[in-house]
Structures are given as structure tokens and as C-alpha cells.
C-alpha positions in Angstrom: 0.0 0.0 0.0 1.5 3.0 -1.1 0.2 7.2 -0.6 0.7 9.7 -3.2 2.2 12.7 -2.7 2.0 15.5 -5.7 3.3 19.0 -5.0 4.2 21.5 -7.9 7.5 23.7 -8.2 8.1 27.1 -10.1 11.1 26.3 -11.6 12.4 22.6 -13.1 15.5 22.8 -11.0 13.3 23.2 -7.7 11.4 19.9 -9.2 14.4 18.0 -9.9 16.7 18.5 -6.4 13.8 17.6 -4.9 13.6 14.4 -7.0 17.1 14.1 -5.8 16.2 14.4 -2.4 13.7 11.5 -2.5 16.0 9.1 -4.3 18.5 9.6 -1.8 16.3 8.6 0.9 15.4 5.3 -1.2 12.1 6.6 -2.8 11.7 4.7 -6.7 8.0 5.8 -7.6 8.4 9.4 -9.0 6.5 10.6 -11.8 8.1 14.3 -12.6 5.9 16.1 -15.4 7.7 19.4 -16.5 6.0 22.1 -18.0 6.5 23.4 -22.1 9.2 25.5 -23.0 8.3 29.4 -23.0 8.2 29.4 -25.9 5.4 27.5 -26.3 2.0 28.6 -26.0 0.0 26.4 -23.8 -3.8 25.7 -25.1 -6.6 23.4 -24.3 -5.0 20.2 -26.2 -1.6 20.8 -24.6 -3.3 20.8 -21.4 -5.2 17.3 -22.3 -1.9 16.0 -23.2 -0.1 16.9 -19.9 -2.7 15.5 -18.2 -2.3 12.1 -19.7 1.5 12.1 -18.6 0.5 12.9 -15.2 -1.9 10.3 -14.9 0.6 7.8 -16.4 2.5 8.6 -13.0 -0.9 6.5 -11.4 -2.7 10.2 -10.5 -6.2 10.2 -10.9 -7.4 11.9 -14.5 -9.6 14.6 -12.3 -6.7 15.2 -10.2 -4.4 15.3 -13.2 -6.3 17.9 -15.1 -6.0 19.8 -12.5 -2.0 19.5 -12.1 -2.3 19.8 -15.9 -3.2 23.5 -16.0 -0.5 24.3 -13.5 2.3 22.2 -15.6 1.1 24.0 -19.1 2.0 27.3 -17.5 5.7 26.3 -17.1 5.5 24.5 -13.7 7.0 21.4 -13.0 5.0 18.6 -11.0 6.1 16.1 -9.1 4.5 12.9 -7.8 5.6 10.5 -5.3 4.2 6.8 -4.3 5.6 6.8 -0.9 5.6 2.9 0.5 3.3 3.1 3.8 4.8 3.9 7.3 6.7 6.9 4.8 4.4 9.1 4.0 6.0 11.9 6.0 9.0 11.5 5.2 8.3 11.7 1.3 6.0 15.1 2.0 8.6 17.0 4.4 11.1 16.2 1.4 8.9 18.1 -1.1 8.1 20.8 1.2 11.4 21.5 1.8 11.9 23.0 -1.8 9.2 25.7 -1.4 6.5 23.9 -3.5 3.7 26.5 -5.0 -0.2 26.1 -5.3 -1.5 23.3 -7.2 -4.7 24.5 -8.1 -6.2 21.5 -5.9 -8.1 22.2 -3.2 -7.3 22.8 0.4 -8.9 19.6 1.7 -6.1 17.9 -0.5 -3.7 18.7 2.4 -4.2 16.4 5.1 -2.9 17.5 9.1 0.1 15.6 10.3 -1.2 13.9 13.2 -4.4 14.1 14.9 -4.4 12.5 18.1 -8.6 11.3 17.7 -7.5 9.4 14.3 -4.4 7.7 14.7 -5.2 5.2 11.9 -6.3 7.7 9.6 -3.0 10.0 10.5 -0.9 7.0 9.9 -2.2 6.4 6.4 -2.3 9.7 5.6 -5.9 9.2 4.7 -9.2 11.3 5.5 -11.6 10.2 8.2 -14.2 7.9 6.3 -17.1 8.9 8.9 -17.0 11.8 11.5 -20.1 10.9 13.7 -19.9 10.2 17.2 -22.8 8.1 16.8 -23.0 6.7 13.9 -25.7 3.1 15.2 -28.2 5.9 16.2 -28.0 8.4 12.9 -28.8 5.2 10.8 -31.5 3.7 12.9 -33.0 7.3 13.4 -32.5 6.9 17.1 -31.7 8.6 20.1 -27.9 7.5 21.6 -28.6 5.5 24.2 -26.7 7.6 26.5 -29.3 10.3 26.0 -31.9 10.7 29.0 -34.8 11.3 26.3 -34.4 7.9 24.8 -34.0 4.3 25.7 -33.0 1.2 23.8 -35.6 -0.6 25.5 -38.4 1.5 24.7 -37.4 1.5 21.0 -38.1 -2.2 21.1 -40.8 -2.5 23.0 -39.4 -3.7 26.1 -39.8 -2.3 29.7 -37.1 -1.6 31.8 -35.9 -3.9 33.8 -35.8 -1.0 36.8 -39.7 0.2 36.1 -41.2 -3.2 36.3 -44.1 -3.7 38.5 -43.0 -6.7 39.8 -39.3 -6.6 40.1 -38.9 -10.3 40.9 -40.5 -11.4 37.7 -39.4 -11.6 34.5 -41.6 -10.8 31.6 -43.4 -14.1 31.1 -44.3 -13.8 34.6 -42.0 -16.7 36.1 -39.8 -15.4 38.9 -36.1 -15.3 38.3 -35.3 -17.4 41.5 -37.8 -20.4 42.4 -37.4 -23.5 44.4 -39.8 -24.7 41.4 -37.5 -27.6 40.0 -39.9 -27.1 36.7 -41.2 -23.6 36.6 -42.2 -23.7 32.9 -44.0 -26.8 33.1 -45.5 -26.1 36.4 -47.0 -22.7 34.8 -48.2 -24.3 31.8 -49.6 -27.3 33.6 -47.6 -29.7 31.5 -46.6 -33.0 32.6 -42.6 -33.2 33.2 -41.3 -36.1 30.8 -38.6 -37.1 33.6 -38.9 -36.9 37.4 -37.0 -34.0 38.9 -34.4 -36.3 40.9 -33.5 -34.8 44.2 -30.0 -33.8 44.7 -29.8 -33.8 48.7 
């Protein structure tokens, strides 16, 4: 399991000391895109075309059209497939070389470490579900915790603390008896065995 890691650099010699960098530190899946010559003008199929380089580097097309109009104006992207457990590593590297604005958005950057997601930190990946109660949001439910609501009632069941007769269960049968057949005794059925005694 690998995480990418795409920043973008004004100049190509930014781009490649920081492909430098990575390689040093044992990184082997970069993808550098660099952007036209001045020269060139950059226009809608040159964008479309840079795009399809980037996304040979295993970006996502939407992402890449994005990085594309970036790289078509003479930037230089590049792209990283750090291993997992180096994540960091691989994104304090880049940083270091003052990359510029991607044109992705914000959300793209992901905090460091965040002490209520450690899993999520460690992978470097977003929170897949930020509800604190996630069993009552889908059952349209009250968390049990709450004083307005309780599981019991939800299911039709008493609680056990308001019942009339708190040495009953629900069927009426006491909870301790010296009954040796309570059920059968209560539904005046003959046993099938003798209750043996055991003094």
C-alpha cells in the first residue's frame, strides 16, 4: 500500500533537487511532469496532453487535469508513491523545496497527526465517517446515553428497573424459584422425567 504525494515547483530545478532528495532517501515511484518551453504557448490540447502524462505517474485523471493546467503554464509537478509507514517522510522532502499552489483544493492537504484518528494520521488518509454516533444516525435513534431515549423502549421492552414486579421476568416466572420445573408447572404440563432430588 502506497500514498501519493503531488506538489508542484516554479522552476524545473526546484522539481528535480527535490527528485534528488527522494531518491536519496530510497524513494523509486516518482513521476516528474515538467512544464512546455516558454516558448510554447500552452492551449486546451496541450493541457489534455499533460494531463495524460501525469496520470501515467498513477494520478487520478480529475486530479491530473487539474495539475495539468499548473504544468502548461511552465511549472514542474512532481509525484511520489511513498511505501506506507513513509508518508511523511516523502512530504517533508517536497516541502522542503518551497513547492507552490496546485490549483487543488485545500482539503487535499491532510494535518500531520491528529491524536482522535491515529489510523487515519498513519495512512495519511481522511476520516471515512465523522459521527460520534454513527448506530443511532442510521437507525434514526436517540444514543442510548441520552436521557430522552432508551433502547428498551425503542423495542418495546420495559425496563428492567420500572417493572411492577421486580422479581418477575416478563413471562411472569420469577427469576429465582425453588420450582425444579417452573415452565411446566406454569403451563400445567406433565414433566417427561422426574425432577431427581439432589440432597
Amino acid at each position: 500500500m502506497s500514498h501519493e504525494i503531488s506538489r508542484m515547483f516554479d522552476s524545473q530545478d526546484s522539481a528535480d533537487s527535490a527528485v534528488a532528495e527522494l531518491q536519496e532517501e530510497g524513494f523509486d515511484e516518482i513521476h516528474v511532469v515538467h512544464g512546455p518551453a516558454a516558448a510554447k504557448k500552452a492551449v486546451r490540447a496541450t493541457v489534455q496532453d499533460i494531463a495524460l502524462q501525469i496520470a501515467r505517474g498513477n494520478v487520478h485523471m480529475p486530479d491530473a487535469l487539474i495539475y495539468a493546467e499548473g504544468v502548461a503554464k511552465g511549472k514542474s509537478l512532481v509525484t511520489v508513491h511513498a511505501p506506507f509507514g513513509r508518508g511523511l517522510k516523502a512530504q517533508s522532502i517536497l516541502e522542503s523545496f518551497d513547492p507552490v499552489d496546485s490549483g487543488m483544493p485545500e482539503a487535499e492537504h491532510l494535518p500531520l497527526w491528529d491524536e482522535a484518528t491515529p489510523m487515519s494520521s498513519a495512512l495519511m488518509m481522511p476520516v471515512l465517517l465523522d459521527d460520534p454516533a454513527p448506530f443511532s444516525k442510521f437507525w434514526n435513534i436517540a444514543p442510548l446515553a441520552s436521557d430522552s431515549c432508551y433502547a428498551s423502549s425503542v423495542i418495546g421492552l420495559p425496563l428492567l428497573s420500572r417493572s411492577d414486579s421486580p422479581g418477575d421476568s416478563r413471562w411472569g416466572l420469577p427469576f429465582l424459584s425453588s420450582n425444579p420445573a417452573p415452565l411446566s408447572s406454569k403451563l400445567g404440563l406433565p414433566l417427561l422425567t422426574k425432577p431427581k432430588a439432589f440432597w
